[in-house]
N, C-alpha and C positions, 0 to 999 in steps of 0.2 A: 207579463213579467217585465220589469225594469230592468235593461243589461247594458251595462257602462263596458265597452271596449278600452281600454287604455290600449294605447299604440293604435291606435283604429284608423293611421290616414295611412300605414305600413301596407307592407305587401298581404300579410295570413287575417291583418285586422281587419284591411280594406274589405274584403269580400267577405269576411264571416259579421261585419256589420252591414252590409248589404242583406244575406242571407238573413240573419235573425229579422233586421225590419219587413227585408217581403213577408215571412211567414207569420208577422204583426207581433213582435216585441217591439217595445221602446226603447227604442233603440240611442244611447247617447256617446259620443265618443273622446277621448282624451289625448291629446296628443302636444309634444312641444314643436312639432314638425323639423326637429336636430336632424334627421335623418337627412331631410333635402339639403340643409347645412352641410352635413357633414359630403356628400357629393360633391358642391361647389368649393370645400377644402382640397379634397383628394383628383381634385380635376376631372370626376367619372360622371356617367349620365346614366340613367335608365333606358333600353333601348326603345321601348314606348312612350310617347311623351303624357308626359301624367300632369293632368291638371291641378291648379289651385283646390285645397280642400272646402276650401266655402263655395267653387265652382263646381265642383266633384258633387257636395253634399244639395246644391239645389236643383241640378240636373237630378237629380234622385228623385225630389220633391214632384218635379215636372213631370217627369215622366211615369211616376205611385202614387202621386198624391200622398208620401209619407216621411212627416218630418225625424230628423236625427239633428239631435242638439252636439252642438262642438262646442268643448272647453279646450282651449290652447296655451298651455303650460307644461308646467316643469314638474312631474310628482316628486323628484328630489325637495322640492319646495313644498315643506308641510302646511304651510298658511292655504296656498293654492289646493289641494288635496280637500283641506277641509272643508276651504268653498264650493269646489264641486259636490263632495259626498254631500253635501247642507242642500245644496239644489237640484240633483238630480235623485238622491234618496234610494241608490240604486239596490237591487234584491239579490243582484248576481253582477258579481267582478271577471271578466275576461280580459289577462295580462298578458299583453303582446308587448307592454311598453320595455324594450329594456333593447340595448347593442349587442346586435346578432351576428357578428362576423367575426368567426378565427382570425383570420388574417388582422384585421380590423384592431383586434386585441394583442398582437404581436409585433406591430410595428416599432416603437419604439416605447422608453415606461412611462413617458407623457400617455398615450393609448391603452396601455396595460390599467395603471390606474384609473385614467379617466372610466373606462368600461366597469371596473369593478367597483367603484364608488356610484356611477349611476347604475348599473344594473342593481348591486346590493343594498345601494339607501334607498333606492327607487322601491325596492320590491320591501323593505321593513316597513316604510312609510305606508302601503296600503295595510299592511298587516295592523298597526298600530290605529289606523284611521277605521278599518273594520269592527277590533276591539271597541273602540270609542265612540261608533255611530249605531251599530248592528249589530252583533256576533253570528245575527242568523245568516247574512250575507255568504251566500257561496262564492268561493275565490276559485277560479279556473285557471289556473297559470299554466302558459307555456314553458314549458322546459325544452332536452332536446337529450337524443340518445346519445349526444356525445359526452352525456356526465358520465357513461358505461366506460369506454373505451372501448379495447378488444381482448375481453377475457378470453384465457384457452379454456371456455365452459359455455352452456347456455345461460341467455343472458335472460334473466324472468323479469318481471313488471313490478318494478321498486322493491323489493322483498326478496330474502331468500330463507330458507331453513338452516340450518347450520349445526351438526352434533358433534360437538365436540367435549371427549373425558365425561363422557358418559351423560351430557347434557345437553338439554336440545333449545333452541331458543328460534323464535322468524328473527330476523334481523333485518335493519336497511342494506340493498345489495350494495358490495364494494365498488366506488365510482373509481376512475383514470382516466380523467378528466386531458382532452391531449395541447388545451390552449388556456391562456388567462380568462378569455371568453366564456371557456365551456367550467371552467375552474368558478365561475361567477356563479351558472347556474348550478353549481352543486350546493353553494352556498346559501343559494336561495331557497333549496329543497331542504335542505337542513335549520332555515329559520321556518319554513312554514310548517315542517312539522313539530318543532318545537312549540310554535303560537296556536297548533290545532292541540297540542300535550297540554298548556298551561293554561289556556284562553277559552279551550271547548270552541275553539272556530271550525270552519268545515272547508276542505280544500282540495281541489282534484290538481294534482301534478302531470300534465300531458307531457311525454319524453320524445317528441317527434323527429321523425326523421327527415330527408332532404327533403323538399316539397317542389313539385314543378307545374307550369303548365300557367297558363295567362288567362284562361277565361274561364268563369262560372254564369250559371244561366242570367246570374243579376248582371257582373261586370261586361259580359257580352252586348247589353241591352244599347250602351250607345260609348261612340271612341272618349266621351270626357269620364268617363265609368271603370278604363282601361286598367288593368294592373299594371304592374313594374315587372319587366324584366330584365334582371341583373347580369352581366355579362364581364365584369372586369374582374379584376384578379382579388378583389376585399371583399366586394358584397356577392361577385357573381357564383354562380353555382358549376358542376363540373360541368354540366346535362346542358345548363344554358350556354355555357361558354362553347363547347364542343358544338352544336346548334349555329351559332354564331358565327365560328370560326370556319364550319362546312359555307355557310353562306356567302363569305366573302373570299372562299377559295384558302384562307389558311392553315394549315396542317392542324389536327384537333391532337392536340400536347394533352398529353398522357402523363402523368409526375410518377420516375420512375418505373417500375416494374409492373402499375396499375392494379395488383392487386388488391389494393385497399378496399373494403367489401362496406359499405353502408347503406341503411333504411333507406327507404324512399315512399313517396306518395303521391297521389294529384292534386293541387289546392282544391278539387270538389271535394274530397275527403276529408279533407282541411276542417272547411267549415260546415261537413254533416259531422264531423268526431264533435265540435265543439257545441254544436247543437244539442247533440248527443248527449255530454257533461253536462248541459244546463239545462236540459230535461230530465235530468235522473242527477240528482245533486247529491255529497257525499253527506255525510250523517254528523252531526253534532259531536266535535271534538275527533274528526275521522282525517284522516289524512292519510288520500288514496293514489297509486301512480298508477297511469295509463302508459303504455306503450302506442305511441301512435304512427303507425307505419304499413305499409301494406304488403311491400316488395321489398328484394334485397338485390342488390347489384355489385358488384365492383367496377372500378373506375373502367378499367378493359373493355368490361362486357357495354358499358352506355358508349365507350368510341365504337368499338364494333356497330352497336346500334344502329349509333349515329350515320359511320361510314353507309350502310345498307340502304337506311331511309334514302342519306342524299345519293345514292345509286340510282335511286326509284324515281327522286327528283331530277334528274340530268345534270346532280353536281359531281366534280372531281373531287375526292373526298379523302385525303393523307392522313392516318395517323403516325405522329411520331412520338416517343419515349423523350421527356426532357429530362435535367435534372430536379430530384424532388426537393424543394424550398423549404419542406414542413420533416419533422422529426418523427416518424409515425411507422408502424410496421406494414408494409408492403404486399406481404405474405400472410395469411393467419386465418384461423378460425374465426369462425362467424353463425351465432344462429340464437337469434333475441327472439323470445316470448311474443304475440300481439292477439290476446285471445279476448280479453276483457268488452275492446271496444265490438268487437265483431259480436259479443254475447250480447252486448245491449240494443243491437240491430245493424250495424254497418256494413253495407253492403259495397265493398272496394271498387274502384275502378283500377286497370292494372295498364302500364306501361303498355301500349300497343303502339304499332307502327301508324295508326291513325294519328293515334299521338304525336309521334313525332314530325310525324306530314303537317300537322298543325302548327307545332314548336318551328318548325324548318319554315314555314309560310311567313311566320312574322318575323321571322330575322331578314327573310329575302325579303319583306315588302321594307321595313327601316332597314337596310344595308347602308343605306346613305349616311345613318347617325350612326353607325360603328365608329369608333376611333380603337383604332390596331395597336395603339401604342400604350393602351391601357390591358391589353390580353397577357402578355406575358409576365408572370411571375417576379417583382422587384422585395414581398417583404420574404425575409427567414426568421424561421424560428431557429437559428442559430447564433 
């Protein structure tokens, strides 16, 4: 099968187009490379250094013998879109391409906007360019459980039942949405099932949760192959930052009361969920949501984690309680649906302390490319 990555030089794209080329799709990928832009804007770095993608993609070549074509552009730009879909022909779209950071979308409305005009024209554009090359084309788009928020309810996999005055309906579940960010992707799930209502397109919506961890069996194979790990206050995560912060002896800051409880996963789960989707594709005019997540955590529980790991490592390991920068509840129920991908075979890996001895090994081997002055908290959502 033919599978176009858009976002494929990113962190979830990088490795699930690795994975689908080993297991011998054709593998093509799409990217404007804005992402590496956007770092040397915000003055941040990835703590591993991550190669040029035409260095990235022929070290693949060398080392499989298996080519992955790269188109580097703009899918905001319909001209470009169409030139690819014309050359690559692909049978299955996986949409990684779009600005993935809360933060990122709350800086100022220069950043508010810019995200929701690239995530939202970005993500029409393939919907229109689908219509108009294919219809059969399966769209796999990334989403993220933060279109949920934190209902006082369980939270089920795109759908709920709803009886109300004696009538009963499924309905799409209620989003609260907590950034302009995640505000993007609700919008994207509501044009794509719109275009799978009108168009008879076929579309799997993955609502993924946090994602961690730097190496899968392909990215492992050599350091120019390496993933990104995010560590600063926009793009980085809580899990890496805390990782990081043990490694260089700084307190691992906790945003207020830490009970904020969200999904989590390992990037191998990453790219077996999306394999997953593209080996069992959804149905003609079907627009289906996955819940992709394995584990639940709250903020608390990954510093405690953390603290333990670097115990076991011979670090001094502080956690301390900062002020919380973001508008969000601290406290609250939490208990989301992930039943779907596990029925179609996913076998989870779960947060272990191995884990984390791993996560903890690469922040202490790059210690040297930290910059400390990128850790603490500068955007609000206030």
């Amino acid at each position: 099968m033919k599978v176009l990555v858009v976002g494929g030089d990113g962190y979830c794209g990088w490795a699930t187009a690795l994975c689908l080329s080993e297991r011998g799709y054709d593998v093509g990928i799409v990217d404007s490379l804005i992402r590496r832009h956007w770092d040397q804007q915000l003055g941040v770095d990835t703590l591993t250094p991550i190669a040029p993608i035409r260095r990235r993609v022929d070290r693949w070549h060398q080392l499989t013998g298996k080519n992955i074509q790269v188109f580097v552009g703009d899918i905001c730009d319909y001209p470009f879109v169409r030139r690819f879909m014309r050359a690559f022909e692909p049978e299955a779209i996986l949409h990684f391409g779009e600005q993935r950071s809360a933060p990122f979308s709350m800086i100022d409305r220069e950043h508010a906007v810019m995200t929701q005009i690239n995530n939202v024209a970005g993500n029409l554009n393939l919907l229109w360019a689908i219509r108009e090359f294919n219809p059969a084309i399966h769209l796999v788009k990334l989403g993220t459980m933060g279109e949920y928020g934190q209902p006082n309810i369980d939270i089920e996999e795109g759908y709920i039942t709803i009886r109300h005055n004696d009538r009963e309906d499924r309905l799409p579940y209620p989003m609260q949405p907590g950034s302009f960010y995640h505000l993007s992707k609700v919008h994207d799930s509501h044009n794509i099932r719109f275009a799978c209502k009108i168009w008879g397109l076929r579309a799997t919506d993955l609502n993924q949760g946090v994602v961690y961890g730097v190496l899968t069996d392909q990215t492992a194979l050599d350091d120019l192959l390496v993933n990104r790990l995010d560590y600063d206050e926009v793009f980085g995560t809580a899990l890496n930052r805390f990782c990081v912060q043990a490694a260089i002896g700084h307190p691992l800051t906790v945003y207020g009361k830490g009970g904020q409880t969200r999904c989590f996963l390992d990037i191998r789960d990453t790219v077996r969920c999306m394999e997953i989707a593209v080996a069992n594709p959804a149905a003609p005019g079907e627009f289906r949501v996955f819940n992709q997540f394995t584990e639940q955590f709250s903020v608390l529980d990954l510093a405690n984690m953390v603290r333990h790991a670097g115990d076991e490592a011979g670090l001094s390991v502080e956690v301390r309680h900062i002020e919380n920068p973001r508008v969000e509840k601290e406290s609250h129920y939490y208990n989301a649906k992930n039943t779907q991908l596990r029925d179609l075979g996913l076998v989870p890996h779960c947060l272990s302390e191995s884990l984390l001895t791993s996560l903890l090994h690469f922040a202490i081997r790059y210690r040297e490319r930290v910059d400390p002055s990128r850790i603490m908290p500068t955007v609000t959502w206030k």
